[in-house]
C-alpha positions in Angstrom: -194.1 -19.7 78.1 -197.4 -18.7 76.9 -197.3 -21.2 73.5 -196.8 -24.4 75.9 -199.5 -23.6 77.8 -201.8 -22.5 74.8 -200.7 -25.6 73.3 -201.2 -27.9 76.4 -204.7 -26.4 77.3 -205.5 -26.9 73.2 -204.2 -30.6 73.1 -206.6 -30.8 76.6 -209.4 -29.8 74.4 -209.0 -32.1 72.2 -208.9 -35.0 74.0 -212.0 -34.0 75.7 -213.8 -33.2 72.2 -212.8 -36.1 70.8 -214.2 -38.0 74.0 -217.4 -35.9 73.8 -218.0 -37.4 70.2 -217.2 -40.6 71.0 -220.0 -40.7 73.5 -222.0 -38.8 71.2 -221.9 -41.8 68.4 -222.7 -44.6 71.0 -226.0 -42.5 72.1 -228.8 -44.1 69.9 -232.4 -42.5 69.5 -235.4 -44.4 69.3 -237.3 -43.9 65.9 -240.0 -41.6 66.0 -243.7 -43.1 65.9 -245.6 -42.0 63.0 -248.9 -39.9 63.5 -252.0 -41.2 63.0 -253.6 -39.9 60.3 -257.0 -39.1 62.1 -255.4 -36.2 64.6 -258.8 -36.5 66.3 -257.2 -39.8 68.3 
């Protein structure tokens, strides 16, 4: 009894993780601006 649900709640997490990633991948950053070089500004 306890491996099926071990199992089932594993399998679960997977699905989710693999969701999660998914996402993750489609989530694009912007670039970063460069610095000026006179830190004064």
């Amino acid at each position: 009894m306890a491996d099926g649900y071990l199992e089932s709640r594993y399998d679960e997490y997977e699905r989710r993780k693999a969701a999660w990633l998914k996402k993750q991948k489609k989530i694009k950053f912007r670039p970063l601006t460069p610095k000026p070089e006179d830190e004064a500004l």
